[in-house]
N, C-alpha and C positions, 0 to 999 in steps of 0.2 A: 785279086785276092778277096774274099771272103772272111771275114770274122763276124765269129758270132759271141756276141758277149751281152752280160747281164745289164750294162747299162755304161753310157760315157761321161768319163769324171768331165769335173770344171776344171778350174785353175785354183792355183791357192796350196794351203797345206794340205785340205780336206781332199783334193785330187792328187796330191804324193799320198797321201792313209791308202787311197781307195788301189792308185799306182801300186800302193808295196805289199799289197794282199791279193793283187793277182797274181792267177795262174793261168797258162794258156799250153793249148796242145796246136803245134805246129806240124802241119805234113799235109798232102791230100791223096787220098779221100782221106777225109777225117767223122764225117756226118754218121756214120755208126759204129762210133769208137763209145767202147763202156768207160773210161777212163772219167767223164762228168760225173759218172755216180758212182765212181769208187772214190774220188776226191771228194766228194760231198759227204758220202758218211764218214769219212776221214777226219777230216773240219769238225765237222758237226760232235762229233766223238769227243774231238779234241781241244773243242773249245776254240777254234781256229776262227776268226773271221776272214779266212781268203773266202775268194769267188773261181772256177775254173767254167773256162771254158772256149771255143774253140776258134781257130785260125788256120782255114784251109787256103794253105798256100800253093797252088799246080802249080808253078817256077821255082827254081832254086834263088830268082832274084827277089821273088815272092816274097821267100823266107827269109831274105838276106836283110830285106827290106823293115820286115815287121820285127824279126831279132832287133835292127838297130833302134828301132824306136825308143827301148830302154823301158817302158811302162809297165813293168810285171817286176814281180818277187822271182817267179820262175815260170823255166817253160818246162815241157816233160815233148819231144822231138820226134816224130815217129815218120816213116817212109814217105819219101824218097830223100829227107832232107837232113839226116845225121851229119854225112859226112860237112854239109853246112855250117853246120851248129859245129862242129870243131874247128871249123876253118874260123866262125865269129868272135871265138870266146878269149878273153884276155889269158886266163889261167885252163889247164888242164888238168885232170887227175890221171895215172896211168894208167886203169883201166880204159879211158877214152882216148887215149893217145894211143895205146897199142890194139885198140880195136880200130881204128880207126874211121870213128861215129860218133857222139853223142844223143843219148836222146833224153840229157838232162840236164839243163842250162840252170844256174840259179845266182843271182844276185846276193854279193859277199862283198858289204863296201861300196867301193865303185868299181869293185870287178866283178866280171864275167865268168863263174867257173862251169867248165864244162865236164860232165861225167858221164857213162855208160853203165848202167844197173841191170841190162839185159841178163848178163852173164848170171851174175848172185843171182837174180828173182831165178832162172834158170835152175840153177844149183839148190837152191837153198827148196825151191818146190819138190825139186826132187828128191832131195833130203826129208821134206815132210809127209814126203808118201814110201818112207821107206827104201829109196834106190839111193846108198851115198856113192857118189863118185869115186873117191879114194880108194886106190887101188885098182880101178875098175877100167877096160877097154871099151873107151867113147869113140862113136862114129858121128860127127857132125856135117848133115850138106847144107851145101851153101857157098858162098865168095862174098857175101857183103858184110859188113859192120858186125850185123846178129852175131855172124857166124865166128866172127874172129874173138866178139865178147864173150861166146859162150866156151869157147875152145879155151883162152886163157883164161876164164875162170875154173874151167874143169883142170887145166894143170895149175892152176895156184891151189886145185881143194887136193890134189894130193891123186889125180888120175896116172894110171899106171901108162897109158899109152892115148894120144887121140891122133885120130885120125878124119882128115877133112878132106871129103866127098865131091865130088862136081861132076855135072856130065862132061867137062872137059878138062884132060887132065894137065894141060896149060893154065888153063885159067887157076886151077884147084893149086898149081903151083907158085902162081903168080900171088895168090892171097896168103897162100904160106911165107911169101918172100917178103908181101911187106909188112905182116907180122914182126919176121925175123932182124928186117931192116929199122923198124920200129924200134924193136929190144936194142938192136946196137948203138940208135944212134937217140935214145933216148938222153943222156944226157948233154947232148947238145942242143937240144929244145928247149928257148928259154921259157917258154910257157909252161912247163912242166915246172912245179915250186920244187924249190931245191931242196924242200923240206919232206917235198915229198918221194923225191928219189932216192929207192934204197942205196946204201956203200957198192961201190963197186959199179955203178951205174945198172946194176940188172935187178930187175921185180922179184923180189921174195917173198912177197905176200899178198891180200888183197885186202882192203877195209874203204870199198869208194865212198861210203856217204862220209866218214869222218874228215874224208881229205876235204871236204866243202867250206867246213865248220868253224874255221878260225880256230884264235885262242880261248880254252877256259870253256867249251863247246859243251863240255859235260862234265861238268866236276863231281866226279860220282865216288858217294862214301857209303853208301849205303849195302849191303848184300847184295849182289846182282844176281846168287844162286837162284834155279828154277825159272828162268826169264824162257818166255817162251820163240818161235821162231824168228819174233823182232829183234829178239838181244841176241842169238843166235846168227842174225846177219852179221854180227862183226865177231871175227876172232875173238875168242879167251883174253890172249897174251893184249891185245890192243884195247879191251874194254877195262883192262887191268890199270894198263897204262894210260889210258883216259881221263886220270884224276888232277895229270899236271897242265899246265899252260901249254897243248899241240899244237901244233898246225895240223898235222896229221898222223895219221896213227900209225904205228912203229911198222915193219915189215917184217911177217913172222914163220913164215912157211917156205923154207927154200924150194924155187922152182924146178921142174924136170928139163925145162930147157933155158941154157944162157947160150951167148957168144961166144964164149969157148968151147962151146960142146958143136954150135952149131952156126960157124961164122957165115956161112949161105945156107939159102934153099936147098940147094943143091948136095948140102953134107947135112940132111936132117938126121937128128937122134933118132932112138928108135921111137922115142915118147913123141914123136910128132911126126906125120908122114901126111901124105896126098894122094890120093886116086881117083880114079873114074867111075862109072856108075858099072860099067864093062868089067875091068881091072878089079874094083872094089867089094865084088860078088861074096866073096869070101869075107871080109871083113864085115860086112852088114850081116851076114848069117852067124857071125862071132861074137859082135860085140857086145858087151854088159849092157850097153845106154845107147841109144840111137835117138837123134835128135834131129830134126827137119827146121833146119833154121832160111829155105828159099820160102817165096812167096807163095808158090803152089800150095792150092787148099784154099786162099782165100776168095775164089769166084769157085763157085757154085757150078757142079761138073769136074772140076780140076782133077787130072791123074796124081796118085802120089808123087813120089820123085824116084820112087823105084819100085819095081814087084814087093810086095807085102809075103808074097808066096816063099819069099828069103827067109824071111824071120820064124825066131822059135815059143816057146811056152817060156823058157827060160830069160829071157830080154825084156827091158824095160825100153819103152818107146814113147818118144814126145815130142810133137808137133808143135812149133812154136806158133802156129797158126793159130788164130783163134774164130772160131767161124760159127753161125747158124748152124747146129746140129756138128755129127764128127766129118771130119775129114776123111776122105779116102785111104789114108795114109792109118788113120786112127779105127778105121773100123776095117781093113785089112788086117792090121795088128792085133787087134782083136779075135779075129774071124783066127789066128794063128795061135790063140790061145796066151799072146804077150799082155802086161801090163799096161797099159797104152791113158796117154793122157792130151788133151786136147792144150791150147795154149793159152787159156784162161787163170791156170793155176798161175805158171809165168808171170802175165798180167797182172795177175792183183800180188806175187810175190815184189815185182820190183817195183810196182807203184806203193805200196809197204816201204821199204828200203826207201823213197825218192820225197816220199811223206814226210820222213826221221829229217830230212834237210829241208825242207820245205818250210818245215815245223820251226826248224833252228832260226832259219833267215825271216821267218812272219812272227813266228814268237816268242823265240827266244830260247834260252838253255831249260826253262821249267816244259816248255811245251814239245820240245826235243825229246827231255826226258821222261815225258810222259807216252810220250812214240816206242818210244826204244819199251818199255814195260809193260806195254797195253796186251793183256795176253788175248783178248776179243776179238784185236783190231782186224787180224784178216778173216777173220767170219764176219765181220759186221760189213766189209767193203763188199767182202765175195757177193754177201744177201744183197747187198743194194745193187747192185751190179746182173742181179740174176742168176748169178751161181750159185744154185739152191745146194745143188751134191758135194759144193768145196765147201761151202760151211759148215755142210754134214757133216766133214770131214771122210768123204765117199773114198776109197779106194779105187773108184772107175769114174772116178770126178773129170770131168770135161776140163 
């Protein structure tokens, strides 16, 4: 294991100060991840004295290892080692239980909460480029964590149908199942806070960063009218509700799929289905959103994950990929005349979102809420970051 860090604390208090202002990014490869300088103008913005930066962990015992060490504010979890990071953490939020992954670990007390920000950054970018989900027919491939965060966040924003893609339509069913397994057997996981499970034991809404937060997280009295896509990451109803003593923030969106609609895989709603890349033909030439939540794309040559030759003028498409130049996947879609966006928006949307916690556990409810209001904050990360066309607010922004 590999880490690369700004400097190593002593002993003493002065080494818990320096302890509870790191931040580190766990996964390998990790050596050309933007994430160091989307966290830095972050900080820097926000008055933050964390530090970020990196822990390339190749093993899952790697990771298992430098998690326990306990010497960070937080970590932010990236491939191959989510599923890790929810196996480590004392407490979970639902979106990281039902995705089953984390790529957000953060220090609340003496516990360990774990959460999954894929989905919203996901959501919410494409929300700021004009695609909302709600109502809309989502195609998402993939089988891993990404895929399962971005799928239950596109049915918690109100998606009329999604459907999840795989070249095999076992596998694609096997990730359905333990979603669905996930939702059932969600309250009997006691790491799931009891505070934060909706009535009924099923997910009726989504608000991850608040579930982090503790009590008193945001006592907000102020107007919150006009907030721009940072206040916009949490529901209305829950920033409403935000003012009293939470642990987490209320559940407000009833979902398209529960365990009564859909006690197996096997009896999926219409709002949720599985196919193959064969099978799925139709469905990818149909759908509102298409989303590439596998890995392909990120080496250099990579095939899409499917013919581009599917897609229409009318389709919004996004690569969670975030790569040197577009992706195959992103300049197919293009070439088809779709909207198409590369995975960098994603990127600095959930690292936004993971900041807003970040902020709470390094500095507190003023510097939380200074997250949650910053209308600049993701132009300022995108620029540091190199994402000259998302700060422009591009329309064919990478």
């Amino acid at each position: 294991m590999v880490a690369k860090a700004t400097g190593v604390a002593g002993f003493g208090q002065a080494a818990e100060d320096r302890e509870a202002a790191r931040v580190f990014l766990v996964g390998h490869p990790v050596g050309h991840s933007a994430s160091p300088a989307l966290h830095a103008a972050a900080y820097d913005r926000l008055g933050l004295s964390c530090t970020y930066d990196l822990a390339d962990c190749p093993a899952a015992d790697d990771a298992r290892a430098f998690i326990a060490r306990g010497r960070y504010a937080a970590l932010n979890v990236t491939t191959p080692h989510k599923a890790t990071a929810l196996a480590c953490a004392d407490r979970r939020t639902v979106a990281a239980y039902l995705a089953g992954g984390a790529n957000l670990l953060v220090r609340v007390g003496n516990r360990l909460v774990a959460d999954n920000v894929d989905g919203l950054g996901c959501v919410r970018f494409l929300q700021r480029q004009g695609a909302d989900v709600a109502g809309a027919v989502v195609a998402v491939c993939g089988t891993g964590p990404t895929t399962r965060a971005i799928m239950h966040a596109c049915l918690m924003e109100g998606a009329a149908q999604v459907w999840l893609v795989s070249r095999s339509y076992d596998r694609a069913l096997q990730t359905l199942a333990g979603y669905l397994d996930a939702l059932a057997a969600i309250d009997r996981d006691e790491r799931v806070s009891a505070s934060c499970r909706p009535q009924g034991g099923l997910p009726a809404g989504l608000a991850p960063s608040l579930e982090l937060l503790g009590t008193d997280a945001f006592p907000l009295t102020e107007d919150t009218g006009g907030e721009d896509v940072i206040a916009d990451a949490f529901p209305d109803d829950s920033r409403a509700a935000a003012s009293g003593p939470v642990e987490c923030a209320p559940w407000v969106s009833a979902p398209r799929v529960t365990t009564a609609q859909v006690p197996t895989a096997l009896r999926a709603s219409d709002a949720l289905r599985a196919c193959d890349y064969g099978s799925g033909a139709a469905v990818l030439a149909r759908a509102d959103v298409v989303v590439n939540a596998t890995t392909l794309g990120m080496r250099a040559g990579d095939p899409p994950p499917f013919d581009p030759g599917l897609l229409s003028h009318s389709q919004t498409v996004m690569d969670a990929v975030y790569a040197q130049g577009d992706t195959a996947l992103v300049t197919g879609a293009r070439q088809r005349g779709c909207a198409a966006f590369g995975g960098a928006g994603m990127l600095v949307a959930q690292a936004q979102v993971g900041v807003i916690a970040i902020a709470a556990v390094a500095g507190g409810a003023q510097a939380a809420g200074r997250a949650r209001v910053d209308r600049g904050l993701f132009a300022a990360m995108a620029r540091a970051a190199g994402f000259a066309q998302l700060a422009e607010g591009s329309p064919r922004a990478t």
